[in-house]
C-alpha positions in Angstrom: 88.0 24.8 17.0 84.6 25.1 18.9 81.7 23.0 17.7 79.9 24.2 14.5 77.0 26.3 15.1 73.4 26.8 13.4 71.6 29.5 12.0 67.8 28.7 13.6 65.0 30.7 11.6 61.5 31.4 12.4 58.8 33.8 11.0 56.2 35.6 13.1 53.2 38.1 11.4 54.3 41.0 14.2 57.6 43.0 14.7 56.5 42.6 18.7 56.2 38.7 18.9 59.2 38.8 16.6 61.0 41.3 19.5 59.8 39.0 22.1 60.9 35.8 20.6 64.3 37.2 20.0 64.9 38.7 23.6 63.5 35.6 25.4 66.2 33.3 23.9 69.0 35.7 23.9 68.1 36.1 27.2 67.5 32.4 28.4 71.5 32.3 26.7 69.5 29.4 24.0 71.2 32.2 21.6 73.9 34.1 21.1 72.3 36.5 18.6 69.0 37.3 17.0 68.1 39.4 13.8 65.2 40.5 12.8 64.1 41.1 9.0 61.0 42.0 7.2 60.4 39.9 4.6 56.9 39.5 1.9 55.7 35.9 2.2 53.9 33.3 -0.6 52.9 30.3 0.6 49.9 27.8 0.8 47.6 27.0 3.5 44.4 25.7 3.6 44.6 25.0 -0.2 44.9 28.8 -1.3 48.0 30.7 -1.8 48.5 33.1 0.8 50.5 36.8 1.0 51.4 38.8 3.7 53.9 40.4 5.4 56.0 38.8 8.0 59.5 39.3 10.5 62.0 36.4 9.7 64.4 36.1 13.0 67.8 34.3 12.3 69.1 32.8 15.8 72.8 32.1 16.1 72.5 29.0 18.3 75.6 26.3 19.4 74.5 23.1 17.8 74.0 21.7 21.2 71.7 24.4 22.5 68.8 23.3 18.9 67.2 21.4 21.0 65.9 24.0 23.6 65.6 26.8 21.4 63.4 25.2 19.0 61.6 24.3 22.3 61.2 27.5 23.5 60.5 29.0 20.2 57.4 26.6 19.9 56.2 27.9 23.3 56.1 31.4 22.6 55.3 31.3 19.0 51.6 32.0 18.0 51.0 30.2 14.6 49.5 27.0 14.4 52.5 25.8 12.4 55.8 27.9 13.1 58.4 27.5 10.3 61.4 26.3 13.0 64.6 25.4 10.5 68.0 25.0 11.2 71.3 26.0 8.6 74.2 24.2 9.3 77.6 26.4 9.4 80.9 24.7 8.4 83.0 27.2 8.6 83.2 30.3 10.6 85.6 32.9 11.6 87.3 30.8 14.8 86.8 33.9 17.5 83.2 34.3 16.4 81.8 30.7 16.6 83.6 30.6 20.3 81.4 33.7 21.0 78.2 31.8 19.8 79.2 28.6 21.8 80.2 30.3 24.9 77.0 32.4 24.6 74.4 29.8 24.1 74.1 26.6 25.9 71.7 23.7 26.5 68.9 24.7 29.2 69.6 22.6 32.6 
C-alpha cells in the first residue's frame, strides 16, 4: 500500500489568491488535488474577535511532499500568519492514495 497521505489546509480572504495557490501547487506536482470552499470565519487577532469571509483550500499532498508544499504555500500566501495544517489519513481507498502519491512528490 502506498504511503499515507495528508489533507494540507490553508485559508486565504480572495477566491483569486485562493485559485492561485491551488494551481501553483497542483502544478509544481506538490499536490495531487486542491479544493476550494467558502467558508465564514471567527477568530482573534490583535485582541478583538474578528469576522469575515474567507476560501479554505484542502490540498491532497503525499506525506513526503508536506515539506515543500507548506513551503510554497508560505511564499505565495499574503497574510501575516497563514493557517498551514496538516490531517493525517489512515486509510484510503488503495487506487486513490497511489494517485495522490504518484501525483505529488518532494520538489528537487
Amino acid at each position: 500500500m502506498p504511503a499515507p497521505f495528508l489533507l494540507v489546509v490553508t485559508t486565504v480572504g480572495r477566491r483569486d489568491e485562493a485559485d492561485r495557490l491551488a494551481r501553483a501547487l497542483v502544478e509544481r506536482g506538490l499536490a495531487a488535488c486542491a479544493q476550494i470552499s467558502a467558508i465564514d470565519s471567527f477568530y482573534a487577532w490583535d485582541g478583538i474577535v474578528q469576522h469575515d469571509p474567507e476560501f479554505r483550500i484542502l490540498f491532497k499532498v503525499a506525506a513526503n511532499a508536506y515539506d515543500d508544499a507548506e513551503r510554497a504555500i508560505r511564499e505565495l500566501h499574503s497574510y501575516e500568519l497563514p493557517a498551514i495544517h496538516a490531517i493525517a489519513i489512515e486509510r484510503a481507498h488503495e487506487p486513490y492514495a497511489a494517485w495522490v502519491a504518484a501525483n505529488s512528490r518532494p520538489q528537487g
